[in-house]
PATOR-963848 format. One line per 4 residues: for each residue z, x, y of C-alpha. Coordinates in steps of 0.02 Angstrom, whole numbers, plus 50000, padded with zeros to 5 digits. Layout:
BEGIN
Z:X:Y ~ ...
//
This chain:
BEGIN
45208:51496:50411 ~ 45134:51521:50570 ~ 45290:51532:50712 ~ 45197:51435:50842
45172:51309:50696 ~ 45312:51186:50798 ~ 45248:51198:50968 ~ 45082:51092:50909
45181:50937:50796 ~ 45173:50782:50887 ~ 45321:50773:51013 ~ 45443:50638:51107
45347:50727:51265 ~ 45199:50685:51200 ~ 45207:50499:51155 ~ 45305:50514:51340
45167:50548:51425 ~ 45051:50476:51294 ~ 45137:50289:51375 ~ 45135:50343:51553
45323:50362:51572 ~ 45354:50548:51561 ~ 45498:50590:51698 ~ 45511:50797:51726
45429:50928:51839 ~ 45367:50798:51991 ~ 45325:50930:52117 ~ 45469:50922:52296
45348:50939:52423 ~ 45505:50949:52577 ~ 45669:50999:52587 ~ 45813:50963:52466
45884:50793:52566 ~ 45938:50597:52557 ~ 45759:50555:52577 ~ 45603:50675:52509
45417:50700:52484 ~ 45380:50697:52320 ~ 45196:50701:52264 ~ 45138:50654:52408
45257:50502:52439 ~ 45416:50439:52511 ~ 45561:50437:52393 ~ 45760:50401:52419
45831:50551:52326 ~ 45969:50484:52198 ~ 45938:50611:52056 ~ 46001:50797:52154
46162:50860:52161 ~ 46156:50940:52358 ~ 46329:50807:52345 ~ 46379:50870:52527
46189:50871:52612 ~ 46206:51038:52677 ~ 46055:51126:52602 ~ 45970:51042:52755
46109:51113:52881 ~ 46057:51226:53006 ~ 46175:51364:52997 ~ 46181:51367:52824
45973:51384:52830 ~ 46004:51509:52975 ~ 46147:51610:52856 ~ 46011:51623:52721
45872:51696:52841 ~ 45988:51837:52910 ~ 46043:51903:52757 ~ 45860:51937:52734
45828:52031:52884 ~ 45991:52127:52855 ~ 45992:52144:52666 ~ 45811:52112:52620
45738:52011:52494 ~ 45831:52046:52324 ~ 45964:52189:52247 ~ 45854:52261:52126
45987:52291:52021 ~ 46184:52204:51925 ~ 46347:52200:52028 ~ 46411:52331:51889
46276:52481:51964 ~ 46175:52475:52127 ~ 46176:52255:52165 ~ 46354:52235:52261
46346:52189:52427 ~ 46464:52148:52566 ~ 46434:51990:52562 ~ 46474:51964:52384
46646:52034:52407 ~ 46644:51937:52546 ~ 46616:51764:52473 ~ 46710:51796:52320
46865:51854:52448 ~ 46835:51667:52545 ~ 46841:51571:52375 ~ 46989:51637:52305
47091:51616:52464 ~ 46998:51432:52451 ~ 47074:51407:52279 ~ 47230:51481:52289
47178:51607:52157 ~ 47201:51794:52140 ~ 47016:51833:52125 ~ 46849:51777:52110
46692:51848:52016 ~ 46527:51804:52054 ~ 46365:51767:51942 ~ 46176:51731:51987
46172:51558:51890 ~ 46315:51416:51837 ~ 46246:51439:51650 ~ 46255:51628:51671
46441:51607:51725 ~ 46486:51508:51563 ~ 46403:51624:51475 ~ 46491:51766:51528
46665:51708:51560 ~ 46684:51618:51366 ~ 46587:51778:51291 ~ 46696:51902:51392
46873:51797:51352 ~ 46846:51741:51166 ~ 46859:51873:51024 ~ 46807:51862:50837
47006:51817:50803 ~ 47013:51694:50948 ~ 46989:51510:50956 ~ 46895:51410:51098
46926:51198:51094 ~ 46773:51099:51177 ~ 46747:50923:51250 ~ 46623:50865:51139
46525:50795:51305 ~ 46549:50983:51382 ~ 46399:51046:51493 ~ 46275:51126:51369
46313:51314:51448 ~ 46484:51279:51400 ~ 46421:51277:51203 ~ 46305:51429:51230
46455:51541:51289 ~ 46550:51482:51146 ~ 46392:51555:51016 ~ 46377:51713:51112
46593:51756:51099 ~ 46642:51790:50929 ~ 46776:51675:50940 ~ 46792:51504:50838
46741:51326:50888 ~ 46828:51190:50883 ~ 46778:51013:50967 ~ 46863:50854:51014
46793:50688:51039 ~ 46784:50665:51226 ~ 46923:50645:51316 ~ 47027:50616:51159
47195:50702:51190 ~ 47255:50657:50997 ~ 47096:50757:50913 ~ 47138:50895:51050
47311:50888:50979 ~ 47227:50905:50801 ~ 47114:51069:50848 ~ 47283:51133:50933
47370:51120:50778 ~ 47244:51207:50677 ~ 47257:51374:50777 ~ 47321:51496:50703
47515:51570:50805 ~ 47422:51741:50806 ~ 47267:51690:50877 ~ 47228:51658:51056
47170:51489:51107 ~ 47057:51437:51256 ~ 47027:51260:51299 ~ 46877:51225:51399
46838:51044:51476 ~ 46704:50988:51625 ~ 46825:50932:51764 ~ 46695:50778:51824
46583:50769:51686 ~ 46394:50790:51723 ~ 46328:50639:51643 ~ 46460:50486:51648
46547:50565:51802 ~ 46736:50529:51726 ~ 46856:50656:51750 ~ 46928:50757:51631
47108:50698:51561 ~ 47197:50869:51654 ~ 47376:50824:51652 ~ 47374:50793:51469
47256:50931:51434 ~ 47383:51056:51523 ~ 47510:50994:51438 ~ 47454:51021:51271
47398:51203:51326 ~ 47593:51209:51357 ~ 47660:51156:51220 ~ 47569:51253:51085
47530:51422:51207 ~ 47327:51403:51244 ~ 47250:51432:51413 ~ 47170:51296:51513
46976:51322:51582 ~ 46887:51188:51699 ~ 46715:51196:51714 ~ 46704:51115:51922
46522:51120:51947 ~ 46538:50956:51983 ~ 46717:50928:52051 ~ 46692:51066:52180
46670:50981:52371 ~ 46683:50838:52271 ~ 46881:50784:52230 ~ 47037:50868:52271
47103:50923:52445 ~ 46982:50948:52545 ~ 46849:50974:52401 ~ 46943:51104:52308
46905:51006:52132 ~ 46987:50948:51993 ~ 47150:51033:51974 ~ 47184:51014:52160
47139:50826:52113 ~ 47286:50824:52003 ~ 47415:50940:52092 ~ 47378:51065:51941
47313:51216:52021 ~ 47467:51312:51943 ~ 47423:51260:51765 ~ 47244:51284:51746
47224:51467:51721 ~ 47016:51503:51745 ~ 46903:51393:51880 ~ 46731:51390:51841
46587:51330:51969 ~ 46451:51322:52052 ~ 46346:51370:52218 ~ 46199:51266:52163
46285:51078:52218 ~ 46425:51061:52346 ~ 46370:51232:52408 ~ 46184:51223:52455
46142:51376:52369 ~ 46111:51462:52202 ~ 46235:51559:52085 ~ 46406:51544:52012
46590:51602:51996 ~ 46747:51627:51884 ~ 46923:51619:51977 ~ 47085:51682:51900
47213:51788:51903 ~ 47150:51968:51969 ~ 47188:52071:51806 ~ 47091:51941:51719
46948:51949:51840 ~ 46949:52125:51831 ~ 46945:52116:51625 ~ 46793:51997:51633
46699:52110:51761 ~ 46713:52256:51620 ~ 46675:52163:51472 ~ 46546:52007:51517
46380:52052:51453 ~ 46305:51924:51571 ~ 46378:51985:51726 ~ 46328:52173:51682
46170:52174:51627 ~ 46112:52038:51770 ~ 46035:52067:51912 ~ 46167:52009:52061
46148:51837:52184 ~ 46006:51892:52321 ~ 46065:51908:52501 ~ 45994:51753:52548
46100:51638:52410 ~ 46270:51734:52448 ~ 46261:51698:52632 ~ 46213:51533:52595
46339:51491:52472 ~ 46478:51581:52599 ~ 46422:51483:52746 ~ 46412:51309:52650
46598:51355:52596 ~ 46659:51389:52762 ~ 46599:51234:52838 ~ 46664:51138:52709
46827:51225:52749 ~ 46829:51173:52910 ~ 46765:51008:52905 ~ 46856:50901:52728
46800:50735:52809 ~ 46609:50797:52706 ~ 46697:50757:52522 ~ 46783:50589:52610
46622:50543:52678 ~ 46545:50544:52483 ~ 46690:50470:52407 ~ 46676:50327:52532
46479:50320:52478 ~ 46534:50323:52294 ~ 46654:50179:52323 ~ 46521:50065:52441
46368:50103:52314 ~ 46463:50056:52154 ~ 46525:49904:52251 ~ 46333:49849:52281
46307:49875:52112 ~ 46426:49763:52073 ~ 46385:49629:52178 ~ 46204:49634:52092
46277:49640:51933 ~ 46209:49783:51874 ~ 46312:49870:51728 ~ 46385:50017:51743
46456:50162:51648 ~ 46656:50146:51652 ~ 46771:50296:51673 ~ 46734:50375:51802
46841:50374:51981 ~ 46775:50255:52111 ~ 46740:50402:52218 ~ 46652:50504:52097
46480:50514:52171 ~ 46366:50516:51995 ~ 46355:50356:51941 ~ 46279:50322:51780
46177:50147:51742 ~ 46148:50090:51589 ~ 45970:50045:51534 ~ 46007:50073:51327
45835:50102:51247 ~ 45749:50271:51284 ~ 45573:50225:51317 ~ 45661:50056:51425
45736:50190:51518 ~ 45595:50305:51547 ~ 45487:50151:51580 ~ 45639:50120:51727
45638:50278:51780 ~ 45460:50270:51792 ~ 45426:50114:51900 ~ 45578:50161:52016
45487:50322:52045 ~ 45354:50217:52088 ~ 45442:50113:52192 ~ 45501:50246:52301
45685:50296:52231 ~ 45709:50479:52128 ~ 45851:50430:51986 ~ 45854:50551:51833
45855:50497:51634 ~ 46007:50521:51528 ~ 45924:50543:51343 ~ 46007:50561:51171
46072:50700:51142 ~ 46162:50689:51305 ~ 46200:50514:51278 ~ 46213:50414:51108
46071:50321:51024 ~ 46060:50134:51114 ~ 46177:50209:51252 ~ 46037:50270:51390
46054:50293:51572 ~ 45978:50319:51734 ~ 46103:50435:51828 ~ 46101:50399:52005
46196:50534:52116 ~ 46248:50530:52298 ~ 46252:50643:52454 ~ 46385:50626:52600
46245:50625:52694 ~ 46147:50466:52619 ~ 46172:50298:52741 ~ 46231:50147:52673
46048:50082:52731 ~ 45985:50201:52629 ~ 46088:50148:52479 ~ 46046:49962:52496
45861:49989:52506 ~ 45894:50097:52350 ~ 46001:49967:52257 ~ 45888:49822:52298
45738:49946:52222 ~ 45849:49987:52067 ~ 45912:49788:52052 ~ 45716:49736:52057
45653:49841:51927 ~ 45794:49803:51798 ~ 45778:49629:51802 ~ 45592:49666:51785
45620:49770:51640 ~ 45752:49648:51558 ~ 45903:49743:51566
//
């Protein structure tokens, strides 16, 4: 059989674009902000994940254009050999003291730090216990360890329980959950999670991509959210939301940092975070240090967007904190929803499609995320938009 045999069946991208309704790849034609050009036209931006606005901010813009007169353009070359710069130690040496952890390792990508962190951690004897609605690099570190999978359903502390028990005494156990998950924006069940990992002697990973600048003191994510900072053993995140930049990070204990750096396959043999994203990322972090009225200011556009929402009666997804900025809206079918998508693109508001198999069959979404830097004018022209075309497409 001929390999490229697949690539010419018939596709859901096809009949997609076949009806008119095919959502990905519309070219940005501006910056990254609460309103952008998009193909020419106007659009409110509900679909990005810049959750505290600053990719726009001067000095962070500013940061990013130094480092390339001082640095240059790229590093040529992985953290392990040639690619460390100051500022790398720099930012990681900001985020730990940040997190109240011993160290910090930096990656290019988010993905690239799941991969390397699971893959570096988990041997062929160990065990690793997923969220069954855990980000999708989550589940790629997990093939590339040698270690055995076990899942949960989500947020299900009795299955957890169950996969606990099945763990062998001599093996190690990690247990790896989103701490805001990406798609329905609920928060992960911590206290009971770390008290599990107590009980029967696993370690406790939370993936904060999305809890980062988002919940906890002053942005410091999910654990902080819950007073656990003690109990969670390895924070994973990202530069590429709160942060305004690109790349990633794993913070933990310094020995265990230090492990990772000498084992993780992903962190060794890729190239390291250019100038420009480090001094980005560091700048966005120490703004957001000294100013935590940026993750009240989206919590308090969380809270006043759901409640408009509400008031048009518009359903939707439960679980979730009030101040959790993604909000998820159900529109069930997929081609209703990519129809939805579709005319509110049209209509001048950027919302992205949650698809099986991110969501279950019948259970579709638009996912609509939010910016501390979006106006509450902004988000009633944007609800009124959203409210119009449901009713138009009978949901």
């Amino acid at each position: 059989m001929d390999l490229f045999e697949k690539c010419f069946r018939p596709s859901a991208a096809d009949e997609a674009r076949a009806r008119g309704v095919y959502p990905y790849f519309h070219a940005l034609e501006s910056r990254q902000d609460t309103e952008v050009i998009m193909e020419g036209k106007r659009r409110i931006m509900l679909g990005s994940n810049n959750y505290l606005g600053l990719t726009t901010n001067p000095e962070v813009i500013e940061a990013g254009i130094e480092a390339y007169k001082t640095y240059g353009s790229g590093c040529s070359g992985s953290r392990f050999l040639n690619g460390t710069l100051s500022l790398h130690l720099e930012l990681e040496a900001e985020l730990a003291k940040f997190l109240g952890k011993g160290a910090v390792m930096t990656f290019s990508t988010g993905f690239q730090s799941n991969l390397g962190i699971i893959s570096a951690l988990v041997g062929k004897n160990d065990y690793v216990i997923m969220d069954r609605e855990n980000h999708a690099s989550l589940y790629d570190g997990c093939k590339l360890s040698y270690g055995t999978m076990l899942r949960y359903r989500h947020n299900n502390m009795e299955e957890l329980e169950k996969c606990l028990q099945r763990v062998p005494e001599t093996a190690g156990c990690l247990i790896v959950t989103d701490g805001v998950f990406s798609m329905g924006g609920d928060i992960a069940k911590l206290p009971e999670i770390c008290a599990l990992a107590e009980k029967y002697g696993a370690r406790v990973m939370v993936d904060d991509a999305h809890g980062l600048g988002v919940i906890g003191k002053g942005g410091r994510g999910t654990a902080s959210y819950f007073g656990l900072e003690d109990k969670v053993d390895i924070y994973m995140g990202t530069f590429s939301k709160s942060l305004a930049s690109l790349g990633g990070y794993m913070a933990a204990d310094a020995r265990v940092i230090d492990y990772a750096k000498h084992c993780s396959r992903p962190f060794i043999f890729s190239a390291s975070m250019t100038p420009a994203s480090a001094a980005a990322a560091l700048t966005a972090l120490k703004i957001l240090e000294r100013d935590p009225s940026l993750p009240e200011k989206l919590q308090e556009n969380a809270r006043y967007m759901r409640q408009r929402l509400r008031d048009k009666e518009i359903k939707m997804r439960s679980g979730g904190g009030e101040q959790i900025p993604i909000i998820p809206i159900y529109t069930y079918e997929m081609f209703r929803t990519l129809q939805v998508t579709t005319e509110l693109y049209d209509k001048g508001v950027y919302v992205n499609s949650s698809l099986p198999p991110a969501v279950g069959p019948n259970e579709c979404l638009i996912r609509t995320s939010l910016m501390a830097t979006h106006t509450h004018e902004l988000i009633d022209e944007a609800v009124d938009i959203i409210a119009e075309v449901l009713k138009e497409q009978g949901v």
